[in-house]
C-alpha positions as CSV (number, residue, x, y, z in Angstrom):
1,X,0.0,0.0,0.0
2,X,1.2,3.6,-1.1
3,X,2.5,5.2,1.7
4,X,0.7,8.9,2.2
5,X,4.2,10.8,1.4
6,X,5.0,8.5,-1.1
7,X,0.6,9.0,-2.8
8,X,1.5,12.5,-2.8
9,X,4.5,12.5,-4.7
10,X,2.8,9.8,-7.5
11,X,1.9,11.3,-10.9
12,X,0.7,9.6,-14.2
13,X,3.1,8.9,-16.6
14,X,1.9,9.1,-20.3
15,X,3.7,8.0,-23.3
16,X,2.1,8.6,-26.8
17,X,3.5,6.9,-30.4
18,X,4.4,9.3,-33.2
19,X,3.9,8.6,-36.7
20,X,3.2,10.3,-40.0
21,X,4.5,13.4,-42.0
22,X,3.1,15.9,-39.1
23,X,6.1,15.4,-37.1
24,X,9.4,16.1,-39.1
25,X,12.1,15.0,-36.6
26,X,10.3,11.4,-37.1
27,X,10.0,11.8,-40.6
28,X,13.6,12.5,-41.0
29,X,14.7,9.7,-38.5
30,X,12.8,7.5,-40.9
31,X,13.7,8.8,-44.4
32,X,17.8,8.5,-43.4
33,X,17.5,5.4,-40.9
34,X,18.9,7.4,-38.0
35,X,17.7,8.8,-34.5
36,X,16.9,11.8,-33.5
37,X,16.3,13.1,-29.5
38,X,15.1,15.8,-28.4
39,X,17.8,17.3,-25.9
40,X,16.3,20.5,-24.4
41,X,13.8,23.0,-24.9
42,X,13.8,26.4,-23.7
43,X,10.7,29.4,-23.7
44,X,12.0,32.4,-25.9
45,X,11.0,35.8,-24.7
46,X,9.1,36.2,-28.4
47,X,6.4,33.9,-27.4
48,X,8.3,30.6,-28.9
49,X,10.2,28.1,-28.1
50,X,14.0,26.8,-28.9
51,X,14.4,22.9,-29.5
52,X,17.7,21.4,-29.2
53,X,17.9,18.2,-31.2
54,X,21.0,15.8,-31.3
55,X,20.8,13.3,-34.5
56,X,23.2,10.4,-34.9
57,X,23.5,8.4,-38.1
58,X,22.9,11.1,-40.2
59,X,23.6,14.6,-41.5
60,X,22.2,17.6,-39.4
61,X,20.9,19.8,-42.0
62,X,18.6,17.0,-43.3
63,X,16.6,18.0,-40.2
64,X,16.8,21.8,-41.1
65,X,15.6,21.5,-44.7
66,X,12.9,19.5,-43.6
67,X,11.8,21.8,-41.1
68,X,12.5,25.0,-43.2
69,X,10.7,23.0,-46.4
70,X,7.5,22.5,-44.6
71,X,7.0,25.7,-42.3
72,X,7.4,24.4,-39.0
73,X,10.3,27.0,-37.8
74,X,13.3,28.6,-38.3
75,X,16.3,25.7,-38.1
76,X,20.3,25.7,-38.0
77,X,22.8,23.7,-37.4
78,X,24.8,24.1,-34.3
79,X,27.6,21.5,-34.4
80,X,28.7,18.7,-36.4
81,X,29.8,15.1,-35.8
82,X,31.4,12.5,-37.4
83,X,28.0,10.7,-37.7
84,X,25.1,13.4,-37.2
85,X,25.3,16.8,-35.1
86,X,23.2,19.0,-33.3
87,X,20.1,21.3,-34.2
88,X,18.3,24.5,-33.2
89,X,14.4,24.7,-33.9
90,X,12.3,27.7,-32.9
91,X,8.8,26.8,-32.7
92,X,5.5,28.6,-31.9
93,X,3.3,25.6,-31.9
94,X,2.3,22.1,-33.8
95,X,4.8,20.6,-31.5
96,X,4.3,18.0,-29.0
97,X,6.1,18.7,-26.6
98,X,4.6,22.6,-26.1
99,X,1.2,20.8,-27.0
100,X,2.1,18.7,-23.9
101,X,3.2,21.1,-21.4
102,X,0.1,23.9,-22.6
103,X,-1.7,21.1,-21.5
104,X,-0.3,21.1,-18.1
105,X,2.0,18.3,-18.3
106,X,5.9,18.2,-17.4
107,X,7.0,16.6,-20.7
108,X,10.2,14.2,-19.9
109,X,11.3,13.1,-23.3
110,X,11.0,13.2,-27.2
111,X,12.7,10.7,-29.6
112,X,12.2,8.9,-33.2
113,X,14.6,6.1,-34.0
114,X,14.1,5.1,-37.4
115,X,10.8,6.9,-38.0
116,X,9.3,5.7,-34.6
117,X,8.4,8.6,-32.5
118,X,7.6,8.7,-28.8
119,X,6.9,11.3,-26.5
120,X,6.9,11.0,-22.7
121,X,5.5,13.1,-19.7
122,X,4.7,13.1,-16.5
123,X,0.7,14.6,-15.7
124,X,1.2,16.1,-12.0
125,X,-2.0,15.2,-9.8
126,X,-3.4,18.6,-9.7
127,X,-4.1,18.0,-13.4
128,X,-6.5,15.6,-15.0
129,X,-5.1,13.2,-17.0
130,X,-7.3,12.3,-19.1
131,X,-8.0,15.7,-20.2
132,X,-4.1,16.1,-21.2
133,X,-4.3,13.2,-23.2
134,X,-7.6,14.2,-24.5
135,X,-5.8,17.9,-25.3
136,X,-2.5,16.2,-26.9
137,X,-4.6,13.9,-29.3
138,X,-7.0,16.3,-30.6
139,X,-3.9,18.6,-31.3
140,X,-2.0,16.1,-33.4
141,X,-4.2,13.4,-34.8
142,X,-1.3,11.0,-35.9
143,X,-0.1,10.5,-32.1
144,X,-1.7,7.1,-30.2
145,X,-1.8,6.7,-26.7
146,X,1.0,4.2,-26.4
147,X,0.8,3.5,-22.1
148,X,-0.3,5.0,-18.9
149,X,1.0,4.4,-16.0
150,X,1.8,5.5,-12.7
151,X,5.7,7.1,-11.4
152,X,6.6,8.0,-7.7
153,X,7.7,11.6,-8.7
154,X,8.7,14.0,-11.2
155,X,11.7,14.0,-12.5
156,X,12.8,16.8,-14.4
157,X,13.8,16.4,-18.1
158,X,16.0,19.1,-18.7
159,X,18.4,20.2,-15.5
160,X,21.6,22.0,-15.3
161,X,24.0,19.4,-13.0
162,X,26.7,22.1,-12.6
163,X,24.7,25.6,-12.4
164,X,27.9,27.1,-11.0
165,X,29.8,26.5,-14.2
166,X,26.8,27.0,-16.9
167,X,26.4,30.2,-15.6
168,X,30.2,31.7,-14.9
169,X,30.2,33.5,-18.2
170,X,27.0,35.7,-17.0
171,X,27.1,38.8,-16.3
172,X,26.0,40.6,-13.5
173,X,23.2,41.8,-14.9
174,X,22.4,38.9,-17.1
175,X,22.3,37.0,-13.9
176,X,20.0,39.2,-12.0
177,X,17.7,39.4,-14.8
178,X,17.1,35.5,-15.5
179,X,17.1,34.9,-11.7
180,X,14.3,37.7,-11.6
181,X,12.8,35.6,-15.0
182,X,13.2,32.1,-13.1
183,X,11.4,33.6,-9.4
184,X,8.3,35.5,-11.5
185,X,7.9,32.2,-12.9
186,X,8.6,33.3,-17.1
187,X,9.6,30.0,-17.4
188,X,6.6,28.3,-16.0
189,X,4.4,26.2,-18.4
190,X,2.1,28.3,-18.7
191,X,4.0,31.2,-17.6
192,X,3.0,33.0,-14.6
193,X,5.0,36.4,-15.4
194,X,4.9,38.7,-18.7
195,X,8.2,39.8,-20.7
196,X,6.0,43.3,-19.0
197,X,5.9,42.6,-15.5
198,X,9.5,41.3,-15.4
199,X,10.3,44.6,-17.1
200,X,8.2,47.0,-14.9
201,X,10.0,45.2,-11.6
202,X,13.5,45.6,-12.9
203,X,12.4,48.8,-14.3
204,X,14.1,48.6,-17.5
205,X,12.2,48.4,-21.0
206,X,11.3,45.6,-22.9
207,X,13.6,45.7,-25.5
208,X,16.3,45.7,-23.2
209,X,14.7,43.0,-20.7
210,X,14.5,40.8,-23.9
211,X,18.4,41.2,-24.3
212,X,19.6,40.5,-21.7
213,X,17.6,37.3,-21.6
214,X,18.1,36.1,-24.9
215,X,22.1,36.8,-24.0
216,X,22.1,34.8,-20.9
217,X,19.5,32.1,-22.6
218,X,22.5,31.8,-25.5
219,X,25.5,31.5,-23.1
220,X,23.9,29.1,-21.1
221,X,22.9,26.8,-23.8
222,X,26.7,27.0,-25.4
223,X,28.0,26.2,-22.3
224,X,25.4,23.0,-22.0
225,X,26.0,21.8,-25.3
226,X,29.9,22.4,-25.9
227,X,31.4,21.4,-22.5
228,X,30.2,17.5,-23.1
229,X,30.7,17.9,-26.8
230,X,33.4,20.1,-27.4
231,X,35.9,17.2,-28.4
232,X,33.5,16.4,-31.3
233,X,31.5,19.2,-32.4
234,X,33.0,21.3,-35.3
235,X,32.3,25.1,-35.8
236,X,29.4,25.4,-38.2
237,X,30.0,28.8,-39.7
């Protein structure tokens, strides 16, 4: 029998399948035999999102044509390896993992290995889980309900394990403004805070709120992605 501490850290755990031409990152996997995962995503202060993809087995801009062919975002590659590379996506919506946490859902992970797609995330109890999946499905019509099932907790997908180091080459005010961004909640899904109200209590302007986040956002993702890959991944200019 669940323990009461332990009931009231349980969540659902949802996992849908992916298929068709509606998702391009399962697409591609298929079309060049490779995989592709998704590594991070990140709210933009424009209202969308980056996606970080890694693929392996194949070459990166296959994913960037693709996405740039068919409307779904603006794409480039970010690093190259030997056998695939790493990819930035800005998306505004048609994506299953924002479909997923608009829904109220913490997604945990996103994958297609040779064009089989899956999708993972944990429902918290506060949220009804048969309305996310209800929500995710009538958004994207070629995703199936592949399991549900119950977790003991949350456990977040994308985490910094050395915050100290990621954010070293911040600067003072970089820091103070994406620590004022991370306590207003901006980064919630859905967000709890305005690019407005962050800019009215730091009393600065927009413009210049949306700098300095998008400068901090940028250093802190090129310190994620080139410390562990920084032996292997080229220079893409």
């Amino acid at each position: 029998m669940t323990s009461q501490a332990g009931g009231e850290r349980t969540v659902a755990r949802v996992e849908f399948d992916l298929s068709g031409g509606e998702f391009p990152f399962v697409t591609v996997s298929e079309r060049e035999s490779c995989s592709v995962l998704l590594e991070k995503c990140l709210p933009q202060t424009d209202g969308t999102y980056a996606e970080f993809f890694s693929i392996d087995g194949a070459r990166p801009d296959r994913l960037t044509a693709r996405i740039e062919d068919e409307g779904h975002g603006a794409a480039r590659v970010l690093g190259r390896t030997d056998d695939g590379g790493l990819v930035e996506i800005d998306v505004r919506d048609n994506c299953p993992i924002v479909s997923l946490a608009d829904a109220g859902a913490v997604p945990q992970a996103a994958r297609s290995v040779d064009g089989r797609g899956t999708v993972v995330a944990d429902v918290p109890r506060q949220t009804e889980v048969a309305a996310v999946i209800e929500s995710f499905l009538d958004d994207h019509p070629d995703a199936d309900l592949a399991s549900k099932r119950q977790c003991d907790s949350i456990v977040p997908l994308f985490g910094f394990q050395n915050y100290a180091a990621l954010t070293e080459s911040l600067t003072d005010r970089q820091q103070e403004v994406l620590d004022a961004a991370h306590e207003a909640g901006y980064y919630h899904w859905p967000r709890e805070a305005t690019a407005g109200d962050l800019a009215t209590v730091l009393d600065i302007s927009e413009p210049t709120l949306h700098k300095h986040l998008r400068a901090a956002e940028r250093k802190l993702v090129a310190a994620l992605f080139t410390c562990p890959h920084e032996a292997s991944l080229g220079d893409d200019r």
